[in-house]
Backbone of each chain as ProteinMPNN parsed JSONL, in Angstrom:
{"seq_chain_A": "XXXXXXXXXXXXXXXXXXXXXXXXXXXXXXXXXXXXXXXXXXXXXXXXXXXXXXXXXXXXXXXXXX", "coords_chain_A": {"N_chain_A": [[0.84, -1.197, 0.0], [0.531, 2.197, -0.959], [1.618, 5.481, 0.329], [0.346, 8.722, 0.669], [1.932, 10.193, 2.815], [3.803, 11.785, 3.501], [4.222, 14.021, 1.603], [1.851, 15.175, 2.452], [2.452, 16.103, 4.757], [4.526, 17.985, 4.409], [2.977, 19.491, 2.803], [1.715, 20.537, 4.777], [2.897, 21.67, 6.356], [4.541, 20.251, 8.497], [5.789, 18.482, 10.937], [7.131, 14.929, 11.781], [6.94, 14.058, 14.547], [4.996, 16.333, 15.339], [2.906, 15.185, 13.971], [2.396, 12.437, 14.989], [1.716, 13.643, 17.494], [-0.49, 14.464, 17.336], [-2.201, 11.89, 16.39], [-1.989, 10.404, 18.161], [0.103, 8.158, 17.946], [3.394, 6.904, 17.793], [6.414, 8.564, 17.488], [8.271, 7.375, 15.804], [6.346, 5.294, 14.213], [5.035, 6.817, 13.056], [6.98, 7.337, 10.806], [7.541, 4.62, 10.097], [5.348, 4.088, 9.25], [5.034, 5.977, 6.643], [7.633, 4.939, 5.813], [6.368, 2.666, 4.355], [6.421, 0.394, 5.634], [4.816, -0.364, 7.996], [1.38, -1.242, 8.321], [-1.106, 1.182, 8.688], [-4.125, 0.887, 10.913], [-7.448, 1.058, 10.816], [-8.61, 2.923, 12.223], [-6.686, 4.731, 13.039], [-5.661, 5.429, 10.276], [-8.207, 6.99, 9.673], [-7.6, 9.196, 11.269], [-5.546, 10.534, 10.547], [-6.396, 11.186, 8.426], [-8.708, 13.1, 8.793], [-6.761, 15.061, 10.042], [-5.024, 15.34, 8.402], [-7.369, 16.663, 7.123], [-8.233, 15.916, 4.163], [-9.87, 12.662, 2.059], [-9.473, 9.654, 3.214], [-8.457, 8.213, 1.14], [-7.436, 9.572, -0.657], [-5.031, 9.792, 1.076], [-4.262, 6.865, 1.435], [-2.866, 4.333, -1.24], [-4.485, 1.693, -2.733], [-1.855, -1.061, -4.018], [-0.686, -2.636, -6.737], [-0.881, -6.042, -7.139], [-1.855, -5.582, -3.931]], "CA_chain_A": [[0.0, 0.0, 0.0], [1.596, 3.574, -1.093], [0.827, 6.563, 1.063], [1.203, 10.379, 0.509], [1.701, 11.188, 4.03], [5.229, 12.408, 3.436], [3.934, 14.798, 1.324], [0.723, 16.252, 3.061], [2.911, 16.78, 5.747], [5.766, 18.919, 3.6], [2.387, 20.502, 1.971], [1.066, 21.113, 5.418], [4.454, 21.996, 6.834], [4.42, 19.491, 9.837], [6.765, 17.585, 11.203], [6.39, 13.604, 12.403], [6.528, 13.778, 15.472], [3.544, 17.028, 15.641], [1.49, 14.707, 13.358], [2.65, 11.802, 15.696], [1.156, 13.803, 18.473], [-1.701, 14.531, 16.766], [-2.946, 11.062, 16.053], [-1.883, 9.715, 19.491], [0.645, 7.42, 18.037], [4.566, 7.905, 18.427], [6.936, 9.441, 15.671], [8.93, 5.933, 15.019], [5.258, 4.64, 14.306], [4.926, 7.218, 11.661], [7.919, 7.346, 10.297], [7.386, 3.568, 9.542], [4.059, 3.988, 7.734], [5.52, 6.594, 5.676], [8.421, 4.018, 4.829], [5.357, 1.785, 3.815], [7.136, -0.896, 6.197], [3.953, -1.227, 8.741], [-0.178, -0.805, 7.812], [-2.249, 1.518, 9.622], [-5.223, 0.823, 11.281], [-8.856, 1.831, 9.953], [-8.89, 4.05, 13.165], [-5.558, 5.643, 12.607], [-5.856, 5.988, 8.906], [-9.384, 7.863, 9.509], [-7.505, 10.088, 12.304], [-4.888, 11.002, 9.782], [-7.645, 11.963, 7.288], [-9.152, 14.433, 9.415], [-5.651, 16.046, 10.492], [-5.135, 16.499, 6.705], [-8.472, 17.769, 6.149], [-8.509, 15.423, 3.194], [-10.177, 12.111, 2.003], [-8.445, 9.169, 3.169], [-8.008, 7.651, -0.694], [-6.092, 11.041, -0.982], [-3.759, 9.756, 1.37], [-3.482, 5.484, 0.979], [-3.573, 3.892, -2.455], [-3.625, 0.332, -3.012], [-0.592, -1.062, -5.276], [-0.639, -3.636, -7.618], [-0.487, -7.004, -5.828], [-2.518, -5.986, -2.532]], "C_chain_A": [[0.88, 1.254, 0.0], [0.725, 4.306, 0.107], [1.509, 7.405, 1.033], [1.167, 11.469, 1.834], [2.806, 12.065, 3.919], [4.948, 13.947, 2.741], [2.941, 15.745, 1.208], [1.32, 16.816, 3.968], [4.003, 17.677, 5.354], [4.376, 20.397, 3.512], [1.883, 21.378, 3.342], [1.893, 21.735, 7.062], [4.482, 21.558, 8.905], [5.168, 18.342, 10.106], [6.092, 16.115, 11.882], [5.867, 13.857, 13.995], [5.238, 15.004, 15.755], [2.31, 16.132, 14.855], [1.356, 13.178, 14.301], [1.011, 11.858, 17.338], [-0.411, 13.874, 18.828], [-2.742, 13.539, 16.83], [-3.148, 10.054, 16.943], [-1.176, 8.06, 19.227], [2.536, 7.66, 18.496], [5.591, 8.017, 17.034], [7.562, 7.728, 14.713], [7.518, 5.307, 14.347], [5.174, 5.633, 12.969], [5.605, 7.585, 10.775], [7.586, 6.082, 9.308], [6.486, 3.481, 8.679], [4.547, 4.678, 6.612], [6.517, 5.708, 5.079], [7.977, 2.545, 3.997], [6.036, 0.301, 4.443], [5.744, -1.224, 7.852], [2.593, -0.388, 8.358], [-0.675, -0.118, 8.825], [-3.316, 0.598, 10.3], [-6.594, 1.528, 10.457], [-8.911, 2.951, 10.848], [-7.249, 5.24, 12.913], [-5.215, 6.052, 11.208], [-7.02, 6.897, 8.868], [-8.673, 9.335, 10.513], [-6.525, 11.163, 11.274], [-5.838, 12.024, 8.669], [-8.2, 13.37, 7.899], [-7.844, 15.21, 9.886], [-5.265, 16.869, 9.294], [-6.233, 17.37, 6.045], [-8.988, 17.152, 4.23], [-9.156, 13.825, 3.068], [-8.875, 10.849, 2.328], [-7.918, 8.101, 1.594], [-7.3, 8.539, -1.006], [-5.176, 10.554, -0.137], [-3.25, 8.639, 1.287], [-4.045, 5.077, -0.28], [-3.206, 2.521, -2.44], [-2.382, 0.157, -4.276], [-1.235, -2.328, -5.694], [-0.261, -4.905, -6.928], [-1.246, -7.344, -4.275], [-3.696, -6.525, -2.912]], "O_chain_A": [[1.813, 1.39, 0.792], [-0.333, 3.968, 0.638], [2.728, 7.428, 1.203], [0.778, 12.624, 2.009], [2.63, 13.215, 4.32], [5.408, 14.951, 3.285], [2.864, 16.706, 0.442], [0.997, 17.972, 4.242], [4.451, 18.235, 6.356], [4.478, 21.576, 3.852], [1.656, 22.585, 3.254], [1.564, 22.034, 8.21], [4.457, 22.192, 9.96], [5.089, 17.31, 9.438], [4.963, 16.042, 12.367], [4.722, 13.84, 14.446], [4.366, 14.546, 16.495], [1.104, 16.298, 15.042], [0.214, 12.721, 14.354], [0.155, 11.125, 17.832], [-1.155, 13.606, 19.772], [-3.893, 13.824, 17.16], [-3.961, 9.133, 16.872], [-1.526, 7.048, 19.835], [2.886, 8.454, 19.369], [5.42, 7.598, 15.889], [7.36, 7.244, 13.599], [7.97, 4.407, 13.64], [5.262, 5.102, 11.862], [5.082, 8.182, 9.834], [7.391, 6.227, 8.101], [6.594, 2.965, 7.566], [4.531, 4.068, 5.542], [6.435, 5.579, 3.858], [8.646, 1.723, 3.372], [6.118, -0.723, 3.763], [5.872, -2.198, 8.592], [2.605, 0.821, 8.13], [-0.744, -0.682, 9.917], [-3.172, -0.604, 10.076], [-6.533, 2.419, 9.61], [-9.254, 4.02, 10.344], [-7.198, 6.438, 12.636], [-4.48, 7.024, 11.036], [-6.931, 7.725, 7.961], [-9.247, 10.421, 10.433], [-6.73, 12.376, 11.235], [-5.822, 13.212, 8.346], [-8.05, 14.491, 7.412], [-8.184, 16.361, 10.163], [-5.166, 18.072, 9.053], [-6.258, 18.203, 5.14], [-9.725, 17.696, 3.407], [-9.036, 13.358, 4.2], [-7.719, 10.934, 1.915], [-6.904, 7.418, 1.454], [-6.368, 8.27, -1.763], [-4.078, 10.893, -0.576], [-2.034, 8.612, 1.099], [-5.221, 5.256, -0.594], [-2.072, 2.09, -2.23], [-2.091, 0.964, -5.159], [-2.131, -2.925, -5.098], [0.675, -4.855, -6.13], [-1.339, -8.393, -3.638], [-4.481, -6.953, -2.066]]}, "seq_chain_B": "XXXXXXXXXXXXXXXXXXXXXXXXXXXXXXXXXXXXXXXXXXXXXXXXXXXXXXXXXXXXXXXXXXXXXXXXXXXXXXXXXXXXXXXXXXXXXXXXXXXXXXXXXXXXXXXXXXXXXXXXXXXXXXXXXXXXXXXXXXXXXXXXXXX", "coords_chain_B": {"N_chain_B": [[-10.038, 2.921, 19.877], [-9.083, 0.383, 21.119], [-9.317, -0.721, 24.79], [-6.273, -1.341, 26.555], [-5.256, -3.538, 28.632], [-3.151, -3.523, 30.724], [-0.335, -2.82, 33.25], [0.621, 0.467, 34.626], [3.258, 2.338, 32.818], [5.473, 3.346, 34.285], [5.834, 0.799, 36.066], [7.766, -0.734, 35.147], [9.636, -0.176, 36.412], [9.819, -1.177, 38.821], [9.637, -4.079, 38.274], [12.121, -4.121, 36.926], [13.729, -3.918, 39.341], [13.007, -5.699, 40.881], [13.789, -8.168, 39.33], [16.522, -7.577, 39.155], [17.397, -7.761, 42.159], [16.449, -11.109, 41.682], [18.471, -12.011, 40.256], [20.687, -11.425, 41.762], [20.207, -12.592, 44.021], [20.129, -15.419, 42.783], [22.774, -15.942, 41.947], [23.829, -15.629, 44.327], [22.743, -17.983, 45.074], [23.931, -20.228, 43.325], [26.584, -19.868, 43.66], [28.028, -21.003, 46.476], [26.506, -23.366, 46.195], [27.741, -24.274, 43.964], [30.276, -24.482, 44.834], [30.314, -25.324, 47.822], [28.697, -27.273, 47.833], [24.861, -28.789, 48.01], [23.111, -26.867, 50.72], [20.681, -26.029, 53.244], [20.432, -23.635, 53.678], [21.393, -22.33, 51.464], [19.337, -22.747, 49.66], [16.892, -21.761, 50.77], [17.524, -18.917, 49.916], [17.676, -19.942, 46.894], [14.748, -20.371, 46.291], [13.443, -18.193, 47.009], [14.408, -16.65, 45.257], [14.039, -18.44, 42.252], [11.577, -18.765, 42.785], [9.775, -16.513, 43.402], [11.376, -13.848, 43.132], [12.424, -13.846, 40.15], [10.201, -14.836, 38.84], [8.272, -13.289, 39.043], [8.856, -10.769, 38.749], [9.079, -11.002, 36.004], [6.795, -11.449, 35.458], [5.514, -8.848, 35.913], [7.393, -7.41, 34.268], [6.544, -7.961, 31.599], [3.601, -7.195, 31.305], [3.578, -4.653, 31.249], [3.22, -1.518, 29.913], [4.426, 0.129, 27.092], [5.863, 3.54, 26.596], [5.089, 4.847, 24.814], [2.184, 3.45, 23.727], [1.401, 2.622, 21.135], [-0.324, 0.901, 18.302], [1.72, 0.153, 16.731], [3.191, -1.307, 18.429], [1.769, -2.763, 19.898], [1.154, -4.581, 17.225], [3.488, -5.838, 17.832], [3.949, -7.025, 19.815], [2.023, -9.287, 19.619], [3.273, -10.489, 17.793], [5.56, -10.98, 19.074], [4.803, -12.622, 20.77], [3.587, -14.822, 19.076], [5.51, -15.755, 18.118], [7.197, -17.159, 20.631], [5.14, -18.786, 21.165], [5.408, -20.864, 19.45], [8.253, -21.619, 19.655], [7.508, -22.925, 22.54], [5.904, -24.742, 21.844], [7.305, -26.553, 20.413], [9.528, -27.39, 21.803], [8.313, -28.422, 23.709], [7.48, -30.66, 22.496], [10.46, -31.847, 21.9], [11.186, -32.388, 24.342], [10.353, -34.443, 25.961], [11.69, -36.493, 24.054], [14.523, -35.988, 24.02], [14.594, -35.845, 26.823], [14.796, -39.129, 26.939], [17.27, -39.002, 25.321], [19.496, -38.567, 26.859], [18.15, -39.793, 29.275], [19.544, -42.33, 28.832], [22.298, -41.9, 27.808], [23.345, -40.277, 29.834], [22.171, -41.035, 32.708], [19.582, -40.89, 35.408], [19.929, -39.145, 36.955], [20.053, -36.561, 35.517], [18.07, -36.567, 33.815], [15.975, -35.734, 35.516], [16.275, -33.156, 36.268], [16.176, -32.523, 33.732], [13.783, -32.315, 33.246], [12.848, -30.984, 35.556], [13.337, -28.437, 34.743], [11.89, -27.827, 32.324], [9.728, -28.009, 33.904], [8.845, -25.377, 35.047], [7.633, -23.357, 33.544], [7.491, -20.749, 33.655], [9.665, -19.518, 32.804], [9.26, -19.138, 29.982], [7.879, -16.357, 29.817], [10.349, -14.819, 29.97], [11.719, -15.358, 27.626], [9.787, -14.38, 25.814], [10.081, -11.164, 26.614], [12.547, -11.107, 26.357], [12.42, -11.434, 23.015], [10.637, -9.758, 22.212], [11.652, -6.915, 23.369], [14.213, -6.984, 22.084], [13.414, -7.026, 19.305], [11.585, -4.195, 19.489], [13.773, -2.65, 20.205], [15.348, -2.269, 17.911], [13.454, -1.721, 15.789], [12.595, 0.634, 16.963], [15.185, 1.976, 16.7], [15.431, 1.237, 13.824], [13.547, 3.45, 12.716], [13.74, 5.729, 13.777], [15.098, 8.306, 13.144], [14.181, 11.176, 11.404], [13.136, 11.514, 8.197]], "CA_chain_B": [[-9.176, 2.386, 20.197], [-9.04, -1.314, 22.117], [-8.408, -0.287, 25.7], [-5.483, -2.112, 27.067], [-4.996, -4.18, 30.046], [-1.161, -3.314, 30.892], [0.024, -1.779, 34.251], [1.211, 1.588, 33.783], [4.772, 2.294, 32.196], [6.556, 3.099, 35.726], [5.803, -0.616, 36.994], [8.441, -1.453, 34.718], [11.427, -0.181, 37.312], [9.827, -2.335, 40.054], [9.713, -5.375, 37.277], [13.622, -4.484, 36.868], [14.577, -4.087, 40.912], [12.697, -7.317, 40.966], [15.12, -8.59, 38.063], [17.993, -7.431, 39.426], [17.162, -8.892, 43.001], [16.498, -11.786, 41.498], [19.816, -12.21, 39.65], [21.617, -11.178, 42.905], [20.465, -14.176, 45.002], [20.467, -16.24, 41.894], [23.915, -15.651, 41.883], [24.343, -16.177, 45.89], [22.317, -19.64, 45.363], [24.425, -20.549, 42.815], [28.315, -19.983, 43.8], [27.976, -21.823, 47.386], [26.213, -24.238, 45.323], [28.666, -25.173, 43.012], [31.541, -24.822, 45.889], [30.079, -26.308, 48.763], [27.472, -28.319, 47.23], [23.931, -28.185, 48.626], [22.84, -27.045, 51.964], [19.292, -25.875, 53.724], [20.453, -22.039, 54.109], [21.195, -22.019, 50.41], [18.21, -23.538, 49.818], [15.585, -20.834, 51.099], [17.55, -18.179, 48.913], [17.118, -20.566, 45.559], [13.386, -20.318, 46.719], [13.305, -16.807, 47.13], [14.894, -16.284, 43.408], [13.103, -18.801, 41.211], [9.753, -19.507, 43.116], [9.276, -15.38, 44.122], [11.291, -12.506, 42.301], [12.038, -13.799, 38.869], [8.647, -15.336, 38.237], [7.387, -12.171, 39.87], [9.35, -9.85, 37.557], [8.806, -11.469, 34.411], [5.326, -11.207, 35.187], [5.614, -6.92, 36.067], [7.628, -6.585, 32.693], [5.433, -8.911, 30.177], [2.114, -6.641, 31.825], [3.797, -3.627, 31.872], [2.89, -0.865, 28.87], [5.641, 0.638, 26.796], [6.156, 4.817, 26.998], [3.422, 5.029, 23.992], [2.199, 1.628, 23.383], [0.44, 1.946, 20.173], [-0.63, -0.056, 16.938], [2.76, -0.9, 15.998], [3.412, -2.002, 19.518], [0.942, -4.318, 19.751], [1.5, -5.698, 16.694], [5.169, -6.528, 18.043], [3.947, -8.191, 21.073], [1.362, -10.092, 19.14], [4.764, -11.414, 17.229], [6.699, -12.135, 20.081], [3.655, -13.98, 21.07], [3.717, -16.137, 18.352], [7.105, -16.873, 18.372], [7.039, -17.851, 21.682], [4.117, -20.054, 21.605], [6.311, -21.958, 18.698], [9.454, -22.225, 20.756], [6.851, -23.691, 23.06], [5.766, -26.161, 21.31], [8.387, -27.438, 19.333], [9.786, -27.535, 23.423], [7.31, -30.083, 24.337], [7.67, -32.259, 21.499], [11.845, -32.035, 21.679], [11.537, -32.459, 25.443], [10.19, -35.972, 25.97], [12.804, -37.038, 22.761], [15.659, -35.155, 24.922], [14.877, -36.803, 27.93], [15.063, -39.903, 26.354], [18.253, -39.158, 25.214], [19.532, -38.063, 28.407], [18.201, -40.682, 30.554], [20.053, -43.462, 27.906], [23.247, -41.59, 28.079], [23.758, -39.586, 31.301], [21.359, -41.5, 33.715], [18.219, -40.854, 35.27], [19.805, -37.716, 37.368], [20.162, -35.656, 33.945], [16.449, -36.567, 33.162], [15.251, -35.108, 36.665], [16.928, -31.539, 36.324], [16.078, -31.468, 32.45], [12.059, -32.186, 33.97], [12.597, -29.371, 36.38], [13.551, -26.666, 33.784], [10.369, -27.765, 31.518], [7.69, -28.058, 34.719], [8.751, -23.884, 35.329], [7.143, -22.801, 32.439], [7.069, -18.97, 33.739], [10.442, -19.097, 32.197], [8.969, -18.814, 28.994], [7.686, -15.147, 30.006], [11.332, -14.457, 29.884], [11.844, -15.579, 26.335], [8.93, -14.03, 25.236], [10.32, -10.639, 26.922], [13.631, -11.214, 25.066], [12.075, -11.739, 21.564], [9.718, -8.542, 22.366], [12.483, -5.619, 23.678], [14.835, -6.857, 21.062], [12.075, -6.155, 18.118], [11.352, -3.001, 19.737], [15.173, -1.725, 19.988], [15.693, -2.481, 16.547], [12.319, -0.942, 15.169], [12.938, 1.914, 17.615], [16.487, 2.261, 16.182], [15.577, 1.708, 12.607], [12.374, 4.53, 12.834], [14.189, 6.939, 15.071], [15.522, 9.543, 12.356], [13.254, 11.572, 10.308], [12.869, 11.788, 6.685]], "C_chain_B": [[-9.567, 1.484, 21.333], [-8.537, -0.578, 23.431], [-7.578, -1.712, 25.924], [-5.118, -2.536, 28.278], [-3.98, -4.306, 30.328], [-1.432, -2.289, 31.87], [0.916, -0.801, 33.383], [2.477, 1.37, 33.608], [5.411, 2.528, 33.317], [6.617, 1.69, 36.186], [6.959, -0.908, 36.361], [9.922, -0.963, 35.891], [10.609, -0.919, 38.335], [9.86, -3.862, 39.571], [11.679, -5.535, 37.475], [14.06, -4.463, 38.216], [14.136, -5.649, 41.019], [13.848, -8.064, 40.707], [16.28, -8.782, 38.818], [18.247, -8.175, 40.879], [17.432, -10.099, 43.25], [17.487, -12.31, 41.046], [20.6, -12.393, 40.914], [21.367, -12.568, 43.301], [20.428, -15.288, 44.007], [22.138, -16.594, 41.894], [24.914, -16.267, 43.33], [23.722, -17.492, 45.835], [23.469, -20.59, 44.576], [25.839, -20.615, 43.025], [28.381, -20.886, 44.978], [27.74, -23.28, 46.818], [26.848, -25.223, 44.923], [29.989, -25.47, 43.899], [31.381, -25.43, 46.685], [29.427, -27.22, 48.385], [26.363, -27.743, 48.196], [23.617, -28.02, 50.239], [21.127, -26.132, 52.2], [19.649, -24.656, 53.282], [20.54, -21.287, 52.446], [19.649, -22.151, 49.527], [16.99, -22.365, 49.6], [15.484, -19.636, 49.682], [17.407, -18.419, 47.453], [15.219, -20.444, 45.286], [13.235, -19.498, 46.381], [13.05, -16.199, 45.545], [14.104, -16.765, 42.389], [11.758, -18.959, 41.663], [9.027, -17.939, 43.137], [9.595, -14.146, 42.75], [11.575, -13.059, 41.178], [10.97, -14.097, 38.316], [8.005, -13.472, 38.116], [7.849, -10.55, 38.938], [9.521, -9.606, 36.152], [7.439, -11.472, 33.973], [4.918, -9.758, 34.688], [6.116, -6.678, 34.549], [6.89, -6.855, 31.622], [4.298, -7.934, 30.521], [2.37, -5.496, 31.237], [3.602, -2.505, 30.482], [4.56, -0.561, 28.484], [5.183, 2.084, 26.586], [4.605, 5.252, 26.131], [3.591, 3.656, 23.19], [0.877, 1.98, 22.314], [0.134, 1.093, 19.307], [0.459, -1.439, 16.904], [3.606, -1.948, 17.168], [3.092, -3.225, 20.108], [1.276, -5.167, 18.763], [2.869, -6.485, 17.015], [4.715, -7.016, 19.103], [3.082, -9.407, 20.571], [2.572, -11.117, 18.623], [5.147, -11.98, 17.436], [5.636, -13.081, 20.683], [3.65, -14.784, 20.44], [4.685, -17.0, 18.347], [7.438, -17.652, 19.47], [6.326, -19.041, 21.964], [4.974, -20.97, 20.672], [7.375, -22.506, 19.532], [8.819, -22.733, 21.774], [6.95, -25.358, 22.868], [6.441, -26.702, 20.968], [9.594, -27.823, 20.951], [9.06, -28.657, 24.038], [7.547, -31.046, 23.786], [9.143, -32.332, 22.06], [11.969, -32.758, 23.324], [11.454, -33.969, 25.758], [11.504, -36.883, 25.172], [13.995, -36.905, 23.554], [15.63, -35.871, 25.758], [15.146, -38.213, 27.679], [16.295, -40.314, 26.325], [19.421, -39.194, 26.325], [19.763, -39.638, 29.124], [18.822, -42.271, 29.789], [21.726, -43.222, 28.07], [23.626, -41.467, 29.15], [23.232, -40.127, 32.272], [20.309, -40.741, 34.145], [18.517, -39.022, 36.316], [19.947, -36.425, 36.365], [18.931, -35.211, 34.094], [15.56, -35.742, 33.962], [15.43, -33.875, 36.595], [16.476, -30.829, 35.238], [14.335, -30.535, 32.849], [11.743, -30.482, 34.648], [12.268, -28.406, 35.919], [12.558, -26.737, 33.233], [9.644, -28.043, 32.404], [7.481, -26.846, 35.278], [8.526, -23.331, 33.885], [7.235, -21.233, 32.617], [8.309, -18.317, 32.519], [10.749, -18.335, 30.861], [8.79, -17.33, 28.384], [9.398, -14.113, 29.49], [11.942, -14.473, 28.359], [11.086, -14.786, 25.528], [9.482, -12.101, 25.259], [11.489, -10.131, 25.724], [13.761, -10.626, 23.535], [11.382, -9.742, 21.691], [10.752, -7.12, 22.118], [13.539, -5.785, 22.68], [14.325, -6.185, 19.542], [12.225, -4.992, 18.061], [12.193, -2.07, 19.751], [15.839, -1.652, 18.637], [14.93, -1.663, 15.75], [12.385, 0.844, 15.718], [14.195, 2.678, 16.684], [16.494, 2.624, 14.099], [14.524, 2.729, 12.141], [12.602, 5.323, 13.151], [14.169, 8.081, 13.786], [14.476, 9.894, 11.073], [13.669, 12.228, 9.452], [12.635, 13.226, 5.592]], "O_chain_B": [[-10.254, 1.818, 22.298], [-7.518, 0.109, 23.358], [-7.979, -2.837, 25.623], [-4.592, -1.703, 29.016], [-3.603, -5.474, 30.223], [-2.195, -1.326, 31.782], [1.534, -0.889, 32.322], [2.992, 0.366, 34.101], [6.233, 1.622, 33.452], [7.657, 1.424, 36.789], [7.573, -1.619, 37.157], [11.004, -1.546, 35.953], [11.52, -1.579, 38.833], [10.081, -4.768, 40.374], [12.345, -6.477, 37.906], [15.051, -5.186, 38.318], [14.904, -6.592, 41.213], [14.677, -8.501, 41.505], [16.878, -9.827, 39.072], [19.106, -9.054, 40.946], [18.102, -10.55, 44.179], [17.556, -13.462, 41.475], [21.15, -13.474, 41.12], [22.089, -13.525, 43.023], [20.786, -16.339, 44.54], [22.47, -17.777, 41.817], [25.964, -16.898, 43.45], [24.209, -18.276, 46.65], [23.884, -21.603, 45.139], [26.369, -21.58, 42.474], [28.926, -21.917, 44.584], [28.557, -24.195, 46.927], [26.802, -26.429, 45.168], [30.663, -26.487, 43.741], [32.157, -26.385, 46.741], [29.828, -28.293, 48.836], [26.502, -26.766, 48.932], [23.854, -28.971, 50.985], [20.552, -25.679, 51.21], [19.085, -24.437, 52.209], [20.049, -20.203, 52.131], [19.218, -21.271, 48.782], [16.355, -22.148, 48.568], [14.574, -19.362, 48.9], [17.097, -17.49, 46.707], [14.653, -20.447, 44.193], [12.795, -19.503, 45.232], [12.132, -15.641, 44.944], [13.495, -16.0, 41.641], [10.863, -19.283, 40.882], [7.815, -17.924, 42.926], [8.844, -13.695, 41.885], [10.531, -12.784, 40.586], [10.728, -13.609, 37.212], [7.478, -12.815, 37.218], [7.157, -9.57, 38.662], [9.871, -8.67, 35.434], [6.946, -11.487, 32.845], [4.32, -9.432, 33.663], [5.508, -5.974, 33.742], [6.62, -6.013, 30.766], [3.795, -7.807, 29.404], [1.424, -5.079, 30.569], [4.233, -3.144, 29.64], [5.562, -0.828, 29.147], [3.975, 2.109, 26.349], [3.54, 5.719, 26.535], [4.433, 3.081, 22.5], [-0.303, 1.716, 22.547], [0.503, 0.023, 19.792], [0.446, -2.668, 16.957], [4.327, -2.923, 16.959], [3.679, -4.202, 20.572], [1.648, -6.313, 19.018], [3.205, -7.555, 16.507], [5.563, -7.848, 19.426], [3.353, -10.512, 21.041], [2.729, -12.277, 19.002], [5.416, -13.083, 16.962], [5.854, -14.252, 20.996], [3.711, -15.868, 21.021], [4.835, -18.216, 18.47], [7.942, -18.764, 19.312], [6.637, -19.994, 22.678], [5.295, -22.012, 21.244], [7.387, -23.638, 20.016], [9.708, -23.327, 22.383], [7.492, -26.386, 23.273], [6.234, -27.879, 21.261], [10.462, -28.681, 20.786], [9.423, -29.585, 24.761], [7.799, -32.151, 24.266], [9.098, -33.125, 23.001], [12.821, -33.631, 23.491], [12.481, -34.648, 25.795], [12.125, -37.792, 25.722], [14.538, -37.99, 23.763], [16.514, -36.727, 25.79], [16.006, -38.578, 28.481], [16.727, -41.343, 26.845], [20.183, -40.16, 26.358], [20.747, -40.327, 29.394], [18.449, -43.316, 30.322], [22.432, -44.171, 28.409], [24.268, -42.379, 29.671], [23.869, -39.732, 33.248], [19.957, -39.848, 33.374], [17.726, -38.081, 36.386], [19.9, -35.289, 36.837], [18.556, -34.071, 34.371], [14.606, -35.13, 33.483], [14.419, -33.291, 36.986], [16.292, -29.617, 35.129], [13.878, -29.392, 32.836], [11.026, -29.5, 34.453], [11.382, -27.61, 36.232], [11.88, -25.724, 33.405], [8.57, -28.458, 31.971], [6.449, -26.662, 35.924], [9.472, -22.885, 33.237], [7.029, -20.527, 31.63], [8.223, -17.356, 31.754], [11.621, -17.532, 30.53], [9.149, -16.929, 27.277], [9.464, -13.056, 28.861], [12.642, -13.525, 28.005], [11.611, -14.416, 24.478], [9.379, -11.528, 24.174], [11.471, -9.337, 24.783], [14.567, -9.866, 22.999], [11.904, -8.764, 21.155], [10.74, -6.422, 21.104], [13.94, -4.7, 22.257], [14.734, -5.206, 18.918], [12.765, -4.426, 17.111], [11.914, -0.903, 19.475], [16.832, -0.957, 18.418], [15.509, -0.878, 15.0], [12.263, 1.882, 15.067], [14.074, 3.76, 16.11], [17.031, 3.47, 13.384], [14.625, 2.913, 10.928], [11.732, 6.179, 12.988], [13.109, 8.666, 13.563], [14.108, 9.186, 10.136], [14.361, 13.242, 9.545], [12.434, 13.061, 4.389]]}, "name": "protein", "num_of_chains": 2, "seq": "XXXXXXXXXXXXXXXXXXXXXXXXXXXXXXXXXXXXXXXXXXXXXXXXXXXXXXXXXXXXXXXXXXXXXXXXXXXXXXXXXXXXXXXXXXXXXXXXXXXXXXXXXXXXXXXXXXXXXXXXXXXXXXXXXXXXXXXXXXXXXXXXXXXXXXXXXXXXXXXXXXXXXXXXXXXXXXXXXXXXXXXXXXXXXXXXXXXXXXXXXXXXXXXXXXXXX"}
């Protein structure tokens, strides 16, 4: 699964660990999703969504394969 | 979010004084032990160590939350859970086979001592512990620096 958190958070000029704090997980935790090396949750992918203010299909896409 | 049934994250320094405790008179059961051989007085403190604080501290750290214990946290204890329950099992089967071997070779006082170590199962907690904080210093370590 891709995900454009790396670059909502550039667009929305926020560092891991404030979006970390945000979502009530911890920065290594979102570091890792961003390196697409562990899956969200449905509850932490929806929490993300609302921090961006955007749909969450705007931020995970399936890949080819899942 | 699942609430979680884990004492809070401080229990873990009374898990490690435990620990360390436990090591200590592990340590005092063990050198008399092997020099004098066995006696009563050693005895109580072997008690103390495996029947009290390591059980008792392997329990406090396996319970015990980590600083922020989320998602990816769980899924790493779920892990070391699995792995553990394998090294379990594949422990039961080998054990019977082992003793076997044991009590064919070495005699039947081998077979009694191996018994011992597999009828304290808590030990396992300790393995499981192992598998867990290693994961976590690694994942910690390779997550730390941001992108």
């Amino acid at each position: 699964m891709k995900n454009n958190i790396r670059v909502e958070r550039a667009r929305q000029r926020m560092t891991q660990q404030e979006l970390a704090e945000l979502t009530g997980v911890s920065r290594q935790t979102i570091n890792a999703i961003e390196q697409g090396k562990f899956n969200p949750s449905t509850v932490l992918a929806l929490k993300m969504s609302l921090v961006f203010g955007i749909p969450v299909n705007d931020i995970f896409e399936l890949e080819d394969g899942d | 979010m699942r609430k979680q049934h884990l004492l809070p994250h401080a229990w873990q320094w009374v898990g490690l004084a435990a620990l360390v405790a436990g090591i200590v008179l592990s340590i005092l059961f063990f050198v008399p032990f092997v020099i004098q051989g066995y006696t009563r007085k050693v005895d109580s403190i072997g008690t103390i160590a495996f029947g009290g604080l390591l059980p008792l501290s392997a329990i406090i750290l396996c319970f015990t939350r980590e600083r922020i214990e989320d998602e990816r946290i769980v899924e790493l204890r779920n892990k070391s859970i699995s792995i553990t329950a394998i090294i379990f099992v594949v422990l039961l089967f080998l054990g019977p086979v082992v003793n076997a071997i044991i009590a064919r070779t070495a005699g039947f006082e081998f077979l009694v001592k191996y018994n011992h170590i597999l009828g304290n199962e808590w030990w396992m907690l300790f393995v499981y512990l192992l598998i867990f904080k290693i994961s976590y210093w690694v994942q910690n370590k390779r997550y730390s620096h941001e992108e």
